[in-house]
ROKE-919460 format. One record per residue: residue number from 1; residue in one letter; z, x, y of N, C-alpha, C in turn. Coordinates in pm, whole numbers, plus 50000, padded with zeros to 5 digits. Example, Ala and Ser with C-alpha at 12.3 -4.5 7.8 and 13.67 -1.06 7.14 Angstrom:
BEGIN
PT  nr rest  n_pz  n_px  n_py ca_pz ca_px ca_py  c_pz  c_px  c_py
PT   1    a 50780 51319 49431 50780 51230 49550 50780 51320 49670
PT   2    s 50708 51285 49775 50714 51367 49894 50787 51290 50003
END
This chain:
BEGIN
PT  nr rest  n_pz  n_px  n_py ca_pz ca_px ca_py  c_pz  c_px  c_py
PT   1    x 74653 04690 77457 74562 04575 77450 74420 04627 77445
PT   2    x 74342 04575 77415 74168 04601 77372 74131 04617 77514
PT   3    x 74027 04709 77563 73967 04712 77707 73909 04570 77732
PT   4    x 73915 04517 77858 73841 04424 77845 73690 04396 77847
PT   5    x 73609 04500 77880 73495 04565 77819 73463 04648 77736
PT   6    x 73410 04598 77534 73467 04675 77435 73390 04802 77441
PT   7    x 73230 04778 77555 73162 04903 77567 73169 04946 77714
PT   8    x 73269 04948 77777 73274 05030 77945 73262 05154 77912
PT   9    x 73219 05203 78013 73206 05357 78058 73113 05401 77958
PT  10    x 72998 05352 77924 72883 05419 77871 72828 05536 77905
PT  11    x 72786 05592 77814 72748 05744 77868 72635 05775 77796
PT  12    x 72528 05818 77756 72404 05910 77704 72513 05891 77530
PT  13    x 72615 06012 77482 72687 05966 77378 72791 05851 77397
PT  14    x 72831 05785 77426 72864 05642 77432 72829 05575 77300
PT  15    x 72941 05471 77295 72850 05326 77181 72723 05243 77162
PT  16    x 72692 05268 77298 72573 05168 77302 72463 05274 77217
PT  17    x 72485 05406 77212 72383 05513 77193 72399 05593 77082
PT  18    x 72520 05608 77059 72632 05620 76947 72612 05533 76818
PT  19    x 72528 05512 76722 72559 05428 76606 72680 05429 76516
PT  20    x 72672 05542 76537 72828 05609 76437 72957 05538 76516
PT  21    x 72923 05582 76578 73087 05541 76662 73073 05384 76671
PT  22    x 73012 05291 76690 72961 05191 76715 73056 05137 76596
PT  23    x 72946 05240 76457 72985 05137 76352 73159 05171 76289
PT  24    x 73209 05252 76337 73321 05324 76305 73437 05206 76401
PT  25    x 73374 05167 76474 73461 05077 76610 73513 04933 76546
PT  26    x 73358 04906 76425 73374 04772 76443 73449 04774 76299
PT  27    x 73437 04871 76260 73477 04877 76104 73635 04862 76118
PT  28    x 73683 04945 76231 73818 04946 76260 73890 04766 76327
PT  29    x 73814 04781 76405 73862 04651 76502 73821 04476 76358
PT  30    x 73735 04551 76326 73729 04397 76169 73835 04440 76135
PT  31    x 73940 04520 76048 74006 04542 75971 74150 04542 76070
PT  32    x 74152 04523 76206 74234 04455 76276 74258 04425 76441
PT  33    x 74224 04326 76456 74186 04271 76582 74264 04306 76665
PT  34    x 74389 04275 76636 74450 04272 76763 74570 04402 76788
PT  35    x 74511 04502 76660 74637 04641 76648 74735 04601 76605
PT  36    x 74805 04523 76533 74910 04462 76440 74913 04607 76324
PT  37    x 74801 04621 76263 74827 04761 76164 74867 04847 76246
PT  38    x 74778 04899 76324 74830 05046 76383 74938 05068 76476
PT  39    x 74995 04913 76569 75116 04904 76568 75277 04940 76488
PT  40    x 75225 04904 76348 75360 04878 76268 75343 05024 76204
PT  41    x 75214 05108 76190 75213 05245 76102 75227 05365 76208
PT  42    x 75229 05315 76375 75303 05371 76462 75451 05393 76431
PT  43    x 75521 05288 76467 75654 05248 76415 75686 05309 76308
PT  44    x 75595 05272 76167 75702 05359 76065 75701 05507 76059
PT  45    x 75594 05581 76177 75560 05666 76190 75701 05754 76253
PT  46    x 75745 05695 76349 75876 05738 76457 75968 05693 76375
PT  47    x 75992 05576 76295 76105 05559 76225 76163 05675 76136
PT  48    x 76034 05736 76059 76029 05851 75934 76069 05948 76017
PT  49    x 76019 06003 76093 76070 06093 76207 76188 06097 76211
PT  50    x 76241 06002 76292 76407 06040 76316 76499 05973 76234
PT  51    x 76448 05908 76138 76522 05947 75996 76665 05847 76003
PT  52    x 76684 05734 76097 76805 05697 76135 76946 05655 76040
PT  53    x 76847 05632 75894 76983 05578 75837 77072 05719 75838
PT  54    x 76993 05809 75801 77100 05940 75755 77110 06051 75865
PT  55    x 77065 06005 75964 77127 06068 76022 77148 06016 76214
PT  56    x 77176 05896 76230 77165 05880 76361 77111 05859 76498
PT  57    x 76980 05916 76468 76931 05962 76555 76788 05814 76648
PT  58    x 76801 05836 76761 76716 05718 76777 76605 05765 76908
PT  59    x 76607 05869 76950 76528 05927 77070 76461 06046 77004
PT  60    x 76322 06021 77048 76237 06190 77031 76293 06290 77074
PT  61    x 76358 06295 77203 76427 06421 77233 76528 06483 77108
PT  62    x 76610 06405 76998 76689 06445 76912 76593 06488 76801
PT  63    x 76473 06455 76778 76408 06530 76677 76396 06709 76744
PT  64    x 76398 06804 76634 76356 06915 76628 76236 06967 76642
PT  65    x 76232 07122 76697 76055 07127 76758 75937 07096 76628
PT  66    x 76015 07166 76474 75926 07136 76403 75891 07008 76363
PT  67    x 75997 06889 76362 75989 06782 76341 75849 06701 76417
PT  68    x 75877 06740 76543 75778 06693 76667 75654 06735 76600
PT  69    x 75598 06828 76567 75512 06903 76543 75451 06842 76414
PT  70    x 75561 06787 76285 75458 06709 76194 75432 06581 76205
PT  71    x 75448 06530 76335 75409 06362 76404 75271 06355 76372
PT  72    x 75197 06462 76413 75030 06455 76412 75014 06397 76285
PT  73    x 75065 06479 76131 75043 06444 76018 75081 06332 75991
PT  74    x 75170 06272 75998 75238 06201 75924 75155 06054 76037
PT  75    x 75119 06073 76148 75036 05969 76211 74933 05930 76114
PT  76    x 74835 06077 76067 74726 06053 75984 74733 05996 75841
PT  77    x 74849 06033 75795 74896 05989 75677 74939 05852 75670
PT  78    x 75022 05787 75773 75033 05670 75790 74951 05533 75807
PT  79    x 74860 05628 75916 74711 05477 75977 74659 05520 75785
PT  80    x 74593 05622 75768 74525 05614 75621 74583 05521 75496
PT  81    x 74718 05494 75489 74746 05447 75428 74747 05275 75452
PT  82    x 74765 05287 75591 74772 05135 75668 74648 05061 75615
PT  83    x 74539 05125 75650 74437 05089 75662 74333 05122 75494
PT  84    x 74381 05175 75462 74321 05235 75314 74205 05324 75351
PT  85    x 74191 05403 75458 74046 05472 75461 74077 05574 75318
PT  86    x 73918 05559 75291 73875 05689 75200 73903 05818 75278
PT  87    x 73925 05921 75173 73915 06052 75228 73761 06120 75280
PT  88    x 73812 06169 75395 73646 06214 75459 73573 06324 75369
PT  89    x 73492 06406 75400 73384 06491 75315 73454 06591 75412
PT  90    x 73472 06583 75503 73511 06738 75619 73579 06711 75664
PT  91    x 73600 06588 75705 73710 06527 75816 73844 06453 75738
PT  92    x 73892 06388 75803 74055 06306 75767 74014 06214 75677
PT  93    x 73912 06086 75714 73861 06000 75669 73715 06006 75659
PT  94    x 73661 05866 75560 73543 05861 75540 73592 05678 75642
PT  95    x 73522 05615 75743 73512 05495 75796 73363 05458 75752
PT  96    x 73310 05346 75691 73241 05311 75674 73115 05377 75670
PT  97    x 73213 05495 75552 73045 05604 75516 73038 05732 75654
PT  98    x 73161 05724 75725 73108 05848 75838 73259 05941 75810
PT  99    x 73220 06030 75865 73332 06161 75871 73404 06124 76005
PT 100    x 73570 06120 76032 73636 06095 76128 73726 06149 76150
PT 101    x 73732 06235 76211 73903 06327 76226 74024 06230 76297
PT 102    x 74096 06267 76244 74239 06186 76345 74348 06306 76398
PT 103    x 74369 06277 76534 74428 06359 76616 74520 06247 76700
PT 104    x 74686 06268 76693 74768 06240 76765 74845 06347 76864
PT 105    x 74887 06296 76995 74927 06369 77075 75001 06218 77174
PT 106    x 75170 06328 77223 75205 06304 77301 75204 06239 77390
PT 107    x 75104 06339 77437 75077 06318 77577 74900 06278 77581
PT 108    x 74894 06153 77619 74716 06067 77685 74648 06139 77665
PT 109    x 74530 06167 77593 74396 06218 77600 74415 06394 77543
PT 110    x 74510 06443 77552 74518 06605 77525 74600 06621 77358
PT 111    x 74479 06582 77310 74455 06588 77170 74387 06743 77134
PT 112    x 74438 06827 77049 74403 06954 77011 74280 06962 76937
PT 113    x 74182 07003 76966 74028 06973 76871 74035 07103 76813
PT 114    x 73998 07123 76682 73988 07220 76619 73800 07244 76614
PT 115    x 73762 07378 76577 73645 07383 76584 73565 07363 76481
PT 116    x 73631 07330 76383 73550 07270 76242 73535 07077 76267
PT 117    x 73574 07041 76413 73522 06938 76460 73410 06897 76544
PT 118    x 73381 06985 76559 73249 06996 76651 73171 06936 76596
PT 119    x 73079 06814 76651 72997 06749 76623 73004 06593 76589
PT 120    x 73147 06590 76509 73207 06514 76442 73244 06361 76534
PT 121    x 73298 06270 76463 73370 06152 76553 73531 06182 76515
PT 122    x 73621 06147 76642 73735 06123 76619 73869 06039 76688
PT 123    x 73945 05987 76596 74039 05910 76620 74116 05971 76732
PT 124    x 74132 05938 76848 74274 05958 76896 74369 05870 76939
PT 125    x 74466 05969 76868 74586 05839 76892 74706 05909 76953
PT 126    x 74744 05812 77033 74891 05817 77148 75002 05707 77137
PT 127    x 75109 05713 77154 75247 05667 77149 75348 05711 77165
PT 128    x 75439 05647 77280 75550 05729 77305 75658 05577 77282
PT 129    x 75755 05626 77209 75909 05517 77191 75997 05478 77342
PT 130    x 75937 05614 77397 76015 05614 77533 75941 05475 77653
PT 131    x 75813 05487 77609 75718 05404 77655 75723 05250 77623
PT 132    x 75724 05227 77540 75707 05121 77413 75575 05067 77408
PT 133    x 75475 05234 77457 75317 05198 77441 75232 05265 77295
PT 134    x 75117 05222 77292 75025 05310 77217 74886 05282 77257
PT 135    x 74794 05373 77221 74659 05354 77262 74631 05453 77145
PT 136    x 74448 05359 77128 74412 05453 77037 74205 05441 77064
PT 137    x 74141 05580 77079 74048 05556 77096 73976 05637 77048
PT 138    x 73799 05596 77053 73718 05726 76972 73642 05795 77023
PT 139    x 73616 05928 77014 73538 05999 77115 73454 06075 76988
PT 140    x 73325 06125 77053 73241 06195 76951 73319 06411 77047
PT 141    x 73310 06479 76948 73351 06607 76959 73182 06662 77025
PT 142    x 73185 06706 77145 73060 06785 77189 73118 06915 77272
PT 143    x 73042 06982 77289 73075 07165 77365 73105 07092 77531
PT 144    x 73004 06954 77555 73038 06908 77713 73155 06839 77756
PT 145    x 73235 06815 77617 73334 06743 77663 73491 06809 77642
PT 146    x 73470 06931 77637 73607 07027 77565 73636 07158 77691
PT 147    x 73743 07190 77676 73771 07275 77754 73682 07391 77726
PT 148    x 73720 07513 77778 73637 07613 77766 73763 07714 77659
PT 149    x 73669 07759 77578 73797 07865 77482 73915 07953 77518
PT 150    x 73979 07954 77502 74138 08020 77512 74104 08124 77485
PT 151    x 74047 08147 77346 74059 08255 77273 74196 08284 77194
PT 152    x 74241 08172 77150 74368 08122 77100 74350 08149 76944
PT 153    x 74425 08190 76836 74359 08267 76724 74351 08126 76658
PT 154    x 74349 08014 76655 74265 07874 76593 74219 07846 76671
PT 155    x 74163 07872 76778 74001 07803 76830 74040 07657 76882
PT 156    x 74152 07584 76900 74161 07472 76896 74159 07459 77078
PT 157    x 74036 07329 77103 74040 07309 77253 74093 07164 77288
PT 158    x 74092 07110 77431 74144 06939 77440 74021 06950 77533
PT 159    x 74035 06819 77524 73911 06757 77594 74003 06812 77751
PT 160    x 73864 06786 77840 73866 06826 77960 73897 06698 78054
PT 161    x 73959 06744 78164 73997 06615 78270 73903 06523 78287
PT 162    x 73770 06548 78291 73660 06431 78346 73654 06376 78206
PT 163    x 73613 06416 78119 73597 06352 77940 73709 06304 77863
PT 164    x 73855 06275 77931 73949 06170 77923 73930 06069 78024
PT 165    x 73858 06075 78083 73836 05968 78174 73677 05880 78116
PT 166    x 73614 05948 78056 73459 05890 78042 73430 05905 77908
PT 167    x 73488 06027 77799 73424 06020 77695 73494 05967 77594
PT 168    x 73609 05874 77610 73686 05818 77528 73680 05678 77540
PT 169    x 73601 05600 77431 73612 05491 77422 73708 05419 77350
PT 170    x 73768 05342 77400 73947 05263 77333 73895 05153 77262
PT 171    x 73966 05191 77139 73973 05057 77044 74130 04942 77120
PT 172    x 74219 05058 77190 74349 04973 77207 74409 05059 77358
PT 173    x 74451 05009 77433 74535 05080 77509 74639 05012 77589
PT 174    x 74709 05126 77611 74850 05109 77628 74869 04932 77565
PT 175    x 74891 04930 77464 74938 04828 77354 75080 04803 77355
PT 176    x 75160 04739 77290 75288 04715 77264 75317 04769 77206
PT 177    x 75413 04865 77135 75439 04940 77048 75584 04857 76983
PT 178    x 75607 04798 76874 75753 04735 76827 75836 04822 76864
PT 179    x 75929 04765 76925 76024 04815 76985 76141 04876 76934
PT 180    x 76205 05006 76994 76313 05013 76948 76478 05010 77026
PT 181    x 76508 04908 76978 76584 04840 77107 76675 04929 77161
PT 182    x 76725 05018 77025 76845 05116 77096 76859 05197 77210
PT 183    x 76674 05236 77282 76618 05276 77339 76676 05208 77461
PT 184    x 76654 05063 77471 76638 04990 77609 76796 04904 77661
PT 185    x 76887 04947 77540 77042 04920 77578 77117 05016 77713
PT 186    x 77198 04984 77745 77301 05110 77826 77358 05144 77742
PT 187    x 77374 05237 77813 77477 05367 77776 77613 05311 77776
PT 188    x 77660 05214 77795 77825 05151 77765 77802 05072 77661
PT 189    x 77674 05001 77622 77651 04899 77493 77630 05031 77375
PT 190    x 77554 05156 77426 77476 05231 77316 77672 05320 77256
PT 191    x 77718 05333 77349 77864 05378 77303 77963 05300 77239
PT 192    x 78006 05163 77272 78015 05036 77220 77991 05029 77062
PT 193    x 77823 05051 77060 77789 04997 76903 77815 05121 76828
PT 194    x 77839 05247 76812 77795 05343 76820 78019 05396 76758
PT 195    x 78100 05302 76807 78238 05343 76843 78246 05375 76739
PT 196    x 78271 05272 76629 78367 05281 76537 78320 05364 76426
PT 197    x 78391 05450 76334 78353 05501 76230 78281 05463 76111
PT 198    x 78296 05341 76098 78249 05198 75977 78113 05192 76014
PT 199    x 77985 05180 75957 77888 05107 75987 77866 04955 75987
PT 200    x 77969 04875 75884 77961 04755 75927 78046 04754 76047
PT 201    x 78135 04746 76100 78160 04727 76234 78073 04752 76375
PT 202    x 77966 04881 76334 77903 04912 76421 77787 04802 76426
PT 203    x 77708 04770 76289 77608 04660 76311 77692 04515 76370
PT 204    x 77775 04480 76323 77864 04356 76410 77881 04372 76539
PT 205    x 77896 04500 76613 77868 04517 76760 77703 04538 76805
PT 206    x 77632 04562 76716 77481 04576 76749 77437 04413 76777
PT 207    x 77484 04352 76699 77460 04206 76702 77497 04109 76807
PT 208    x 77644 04176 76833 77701 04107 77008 77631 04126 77090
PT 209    x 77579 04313 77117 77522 04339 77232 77359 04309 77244
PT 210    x 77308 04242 77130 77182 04275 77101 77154 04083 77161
PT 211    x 77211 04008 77199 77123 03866 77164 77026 03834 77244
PT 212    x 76948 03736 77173 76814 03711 77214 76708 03803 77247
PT 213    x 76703 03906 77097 76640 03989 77130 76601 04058 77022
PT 214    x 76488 04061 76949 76449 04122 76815 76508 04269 76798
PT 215    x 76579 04260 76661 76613 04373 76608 76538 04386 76504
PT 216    x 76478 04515 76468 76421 04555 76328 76518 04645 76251
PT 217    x 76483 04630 76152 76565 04681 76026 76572 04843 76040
PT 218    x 76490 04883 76120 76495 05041 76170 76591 05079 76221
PT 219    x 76641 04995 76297 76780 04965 76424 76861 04962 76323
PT 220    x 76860 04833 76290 76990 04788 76189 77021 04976 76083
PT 221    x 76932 05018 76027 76944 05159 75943 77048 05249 76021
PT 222    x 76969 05296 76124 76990 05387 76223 77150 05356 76277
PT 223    x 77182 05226 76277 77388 05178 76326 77481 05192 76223
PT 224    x 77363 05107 76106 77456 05127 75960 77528 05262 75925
PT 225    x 77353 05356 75929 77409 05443 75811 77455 05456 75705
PT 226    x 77383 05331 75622 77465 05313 75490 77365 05298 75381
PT 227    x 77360 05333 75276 77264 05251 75224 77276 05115 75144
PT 228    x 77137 05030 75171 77189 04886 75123 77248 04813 75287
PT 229    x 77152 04868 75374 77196 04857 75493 77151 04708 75600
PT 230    x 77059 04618 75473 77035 04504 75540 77157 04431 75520
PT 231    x 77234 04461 75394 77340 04394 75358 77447 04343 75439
PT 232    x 77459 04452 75520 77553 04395 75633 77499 04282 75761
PT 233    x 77414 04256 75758 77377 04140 75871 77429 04001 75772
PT 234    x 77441 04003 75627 77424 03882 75554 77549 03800 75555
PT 235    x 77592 03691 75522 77706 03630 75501 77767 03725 75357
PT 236    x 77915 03679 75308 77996 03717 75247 77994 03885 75244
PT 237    x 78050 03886 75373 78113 04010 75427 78048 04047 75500
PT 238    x 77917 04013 75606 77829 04129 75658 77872 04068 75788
PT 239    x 77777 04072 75875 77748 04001 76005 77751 03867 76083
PT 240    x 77673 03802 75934 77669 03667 76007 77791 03594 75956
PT 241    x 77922 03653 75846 78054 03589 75869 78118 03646 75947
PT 242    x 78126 03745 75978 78223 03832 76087 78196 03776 76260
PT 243    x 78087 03752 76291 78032 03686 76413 78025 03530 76427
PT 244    x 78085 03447 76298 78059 03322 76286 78181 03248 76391
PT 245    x 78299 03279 76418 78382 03270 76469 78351 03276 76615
PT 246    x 78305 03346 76630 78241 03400 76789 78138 03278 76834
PT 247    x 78110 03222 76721 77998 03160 76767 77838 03155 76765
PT 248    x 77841 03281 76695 77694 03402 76691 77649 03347 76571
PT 249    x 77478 03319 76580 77414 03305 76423 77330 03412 76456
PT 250    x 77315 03479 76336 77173 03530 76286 77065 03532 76243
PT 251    x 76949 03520 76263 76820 03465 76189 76761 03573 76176
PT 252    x 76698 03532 76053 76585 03667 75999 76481 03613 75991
PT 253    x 76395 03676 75909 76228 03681 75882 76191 03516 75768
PT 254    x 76275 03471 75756 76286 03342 75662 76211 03252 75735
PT 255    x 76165 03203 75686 76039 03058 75755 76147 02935 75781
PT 256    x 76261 02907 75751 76337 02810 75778 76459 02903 75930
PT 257    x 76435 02985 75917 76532 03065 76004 76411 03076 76140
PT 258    x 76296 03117 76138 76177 03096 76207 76162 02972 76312
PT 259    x 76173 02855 76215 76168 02780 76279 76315 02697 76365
PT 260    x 76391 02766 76314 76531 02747 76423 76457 02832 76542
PT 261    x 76448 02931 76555 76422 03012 76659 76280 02976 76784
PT 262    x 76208 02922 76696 76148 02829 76774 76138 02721 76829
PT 263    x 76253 02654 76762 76315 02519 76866 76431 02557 76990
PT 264    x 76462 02647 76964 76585 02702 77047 76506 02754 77164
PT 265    x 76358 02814 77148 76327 02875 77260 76361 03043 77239
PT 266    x 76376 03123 77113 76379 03226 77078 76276 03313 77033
PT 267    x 76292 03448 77063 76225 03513 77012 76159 03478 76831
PT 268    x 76043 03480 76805 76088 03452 76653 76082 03594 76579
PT 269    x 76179 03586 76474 76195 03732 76450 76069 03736 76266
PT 270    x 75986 03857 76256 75877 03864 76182 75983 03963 76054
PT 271    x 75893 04020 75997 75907 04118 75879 76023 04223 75900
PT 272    x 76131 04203 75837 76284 04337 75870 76317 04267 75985
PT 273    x 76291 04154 76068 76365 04159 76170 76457 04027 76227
PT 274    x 76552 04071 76280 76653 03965 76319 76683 03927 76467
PT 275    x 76741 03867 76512 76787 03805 76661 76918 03732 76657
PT 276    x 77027 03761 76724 77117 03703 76729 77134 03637 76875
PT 277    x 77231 03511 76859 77235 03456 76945 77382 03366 76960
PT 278    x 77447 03380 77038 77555 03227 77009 77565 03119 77060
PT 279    x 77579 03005 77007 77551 02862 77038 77672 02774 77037
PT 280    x 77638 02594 77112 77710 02543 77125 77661 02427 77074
PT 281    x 77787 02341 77086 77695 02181 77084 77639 02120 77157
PT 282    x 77528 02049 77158 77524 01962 77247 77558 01885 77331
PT 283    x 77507 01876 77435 77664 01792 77510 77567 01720 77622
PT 284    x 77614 01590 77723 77499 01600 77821 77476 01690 77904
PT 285    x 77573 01813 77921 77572 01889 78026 77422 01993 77950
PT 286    x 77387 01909 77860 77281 02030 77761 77129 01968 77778
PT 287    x 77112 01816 77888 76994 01737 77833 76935 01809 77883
PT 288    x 76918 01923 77924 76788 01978 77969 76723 02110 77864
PT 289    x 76839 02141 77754 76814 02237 77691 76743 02239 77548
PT 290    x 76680 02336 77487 76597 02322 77370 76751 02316 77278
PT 291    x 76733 02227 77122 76811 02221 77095 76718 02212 76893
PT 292    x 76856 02228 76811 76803 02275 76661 76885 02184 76618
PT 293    x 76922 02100 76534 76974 02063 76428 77013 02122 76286
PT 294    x 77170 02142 76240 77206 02204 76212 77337 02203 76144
PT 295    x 77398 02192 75970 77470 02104 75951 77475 01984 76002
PT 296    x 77378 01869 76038 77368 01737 76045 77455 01785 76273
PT 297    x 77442 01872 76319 77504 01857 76448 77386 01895 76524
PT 298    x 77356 01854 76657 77253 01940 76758 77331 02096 76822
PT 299    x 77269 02212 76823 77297 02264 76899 77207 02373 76983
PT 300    x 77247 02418 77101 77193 02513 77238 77211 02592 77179
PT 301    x 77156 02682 77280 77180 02820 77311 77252 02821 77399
PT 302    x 77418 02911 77391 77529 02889 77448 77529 02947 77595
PT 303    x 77580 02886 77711 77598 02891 77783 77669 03003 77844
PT 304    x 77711 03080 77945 77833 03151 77984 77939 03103 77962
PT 305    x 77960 02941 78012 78077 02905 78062 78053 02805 77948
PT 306    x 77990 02774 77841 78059 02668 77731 78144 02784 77626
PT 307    x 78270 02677 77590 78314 02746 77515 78332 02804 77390
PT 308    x 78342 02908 77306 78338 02953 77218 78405 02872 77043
PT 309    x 78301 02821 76989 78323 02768 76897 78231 02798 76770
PT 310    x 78325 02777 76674 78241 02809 76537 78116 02813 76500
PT 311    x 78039 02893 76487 77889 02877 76453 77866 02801 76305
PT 312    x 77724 02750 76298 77701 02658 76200 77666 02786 76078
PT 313    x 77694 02728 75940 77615 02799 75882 77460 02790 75873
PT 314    x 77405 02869 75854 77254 02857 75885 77154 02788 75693
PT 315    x 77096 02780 75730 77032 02692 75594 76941 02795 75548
PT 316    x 76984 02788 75358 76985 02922 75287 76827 02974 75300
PT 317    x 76800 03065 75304 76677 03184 75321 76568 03111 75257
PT 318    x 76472 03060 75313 76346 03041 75217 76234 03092 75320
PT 319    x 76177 03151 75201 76028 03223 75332 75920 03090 75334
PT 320    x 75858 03109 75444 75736 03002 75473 75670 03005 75383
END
């Protein structure tokens, strides 16, 4: 989320004193208020990473050391593209006419400064999947705010304990990062979806264990393993006939599917993403519940103890 003071912790180089950074802040925060870009070029950032349709994988720990290691790039490559910055004169980017390096790391504030940054402004950016955070903020590169040299054969220093605390001003911190649900399942659901050899069978169990609860198409990749892998959530053969029996609908990113999910009292699911859920009819034992209309019937969001009956078909895909 944005600090709630966009200039705290002023300092001599600070924003208030800082024009560059000032104007580098606002250039960023106009071009998106509330981190929605650098949210989703996070995300496709870790998605590219562990690579899920082809190969499985859904935790940083399963990436490889070199893999880990081109996160930095592929961060810079990503926000640049998110955002369309020009290429810098020395640095990563040009932001509204200034030179800006971008540096991602791991771990809060211990971003690697190289010494052809000195002087310079720069991006840092943080996110962990394990977290489901990100932060991202700008600091100007000075000799007072860096460790003291290694003598490391690239010269590269991190800022020092007091100058993660004072010389980093946040465009965003600890933010929401889109989630990746496989992350926040157990270990009897993550084995469960995970059983069968088939990828459609496996997304049809992603969908049981998953309801009321946004899935992105990253997920859905990463169970499939197939390609052509939205295919299986769809009617005639995918998900939402195989689960119709059960009771289970599926809604996607469709503006008529949207607004089911918002009468029900659901998550609403945005761009690649879905929510499953299973429902009942109405009944009075329901007057207290949000309810959708649906094939000409009312129905809930199903109960424990109502019983398991045919789900409606859902009304065909039209975007808002």
């Amino acid at each position: 989320m944005p600090p709630t003071d966009p200039l705290f912790a002023l300092s001599p180089s600070g924003p208030a004193a800082d024009t560059e950074l000032t104007r580098v802040r606002e250039a960023i925060l106009a071009a998106d208020p509330h981190g929605g870009i650098f949210a989703a070029a996070l995300r496709r950032t870790f998605d590219m990473l562990l690579d899920g349709q082809h190969t499985g994988r859904f935790r940083w720990e399963d990436l490889h050391k070199t893999e880990k290691t081109h996160a930095g790039t592929l961060v810079e490559i990503n926000l640049q593209r998110a955002f369309d910055f020009a290429d810098g004169d020395k640095m990563d980017y040009s932001i509204d006419g200034i030179d800006v390096d971008c540096k991602y790391s791991q771990d809060l504030g211990r971003w690697m400064i190289p010494p052809e940054a000195m002087g310079h402004l720069c991006l840092g950016v943080w996110a962990s999947d394990d977290a489901g955070l990100w932060s991202a903020g700008l600091f100007r590169v000075a000799e007072e705010v860096l460790t003291k040299k290694e003598g490391n054969r690239d010269g590269k220093r991190s800022l020092t304990a007091a100058a993660r605390k004072t010389a980093v001003h946040w465009l965003f911190e600890d933010a929401p990062l889109p989630e990746n649900i496989l992350l926040r399942l157990s270990e009897k659901d993550i084995a469960a979806i995970f059983a069968s050899r088939y990828g459609t069978q496996r997304v049809h169990e992603l969908f049981r264990r998953t309801q009321g609860r946004i899935v992105s198409r990253g997920v859905v990749a990463t169970v499939a393993q197939q390609d052509d892998f939205m295919k299986r959530i769809r009617y005639n053969g995918g998900s939402r006939s195989a689960l119709r029996p059960e009771g289970i609908v599926i809604l996607g990113q469709y503006g008529n599917h949207q607004a089911v999910a918002r009468r029900l009292g659901l998550p609403v699911p945005g761009a690649g993403e879905s929510v499953s859920v299973r429902l009942a009819p109405w009944t009075l034992e329901h007057a207290d519940a949000r309810w959708a209309e649906l094939e000409g019937v009312k129905w809930v969001v199903a109960r424990e103890n109502d019983p398991v009956v045919e789900a409606p078909l859902l009304p065909e895909p039209r975007e808002r």
